[in-house]
C-alpha positions, 0 to 999 in steps of 0.5 A, a space after each residue: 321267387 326263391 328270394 321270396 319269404 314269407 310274401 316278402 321279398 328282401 328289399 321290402 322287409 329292409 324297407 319296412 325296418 327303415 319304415 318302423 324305425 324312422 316313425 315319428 312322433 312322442 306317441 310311437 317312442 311311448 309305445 316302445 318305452 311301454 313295451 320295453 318296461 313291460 318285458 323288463 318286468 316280465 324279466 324280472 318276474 321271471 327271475 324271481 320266479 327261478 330263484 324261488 324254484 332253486 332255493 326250493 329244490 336245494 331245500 329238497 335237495 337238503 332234506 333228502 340228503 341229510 334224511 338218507 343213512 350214511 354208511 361209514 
């Protein structure tokens, strides 16, 4: 019972890779193209989402620098 995880065991989770793996016909593969052009998107929103929040935070950064008194 310890090779048991989650209900599967080893051999029956291989054997539904190979089962998901080897479905044929166009509708499944446009299912998985689908799929990988929506993460992509989801990728490059994300992205773009990190680049706006840098430059943001290093205008922040500029503006509290060159705000603070220089002692010299």
């Amino acid at each position: 019972m310890s090779d048991v995880v989650g209900g599967h065991s080893g051999i029956d989770k291989y054997v539904l890779m190979i089962t998901a793996r080897t479905i044929d016909g166009p509708a499944f593969q446009e299912m998985i193209e689908e799929m990988d052009r929506e993460l992509n998107n989801i990728i490059e929103d994300f992205d773009r989402a990190v680049y706006v929040e840098a430059l943001r935070i290093a205008n922040e950064t500029s503006k509290h620098s060159f705000s603070q008194p220089v002692d010299g």
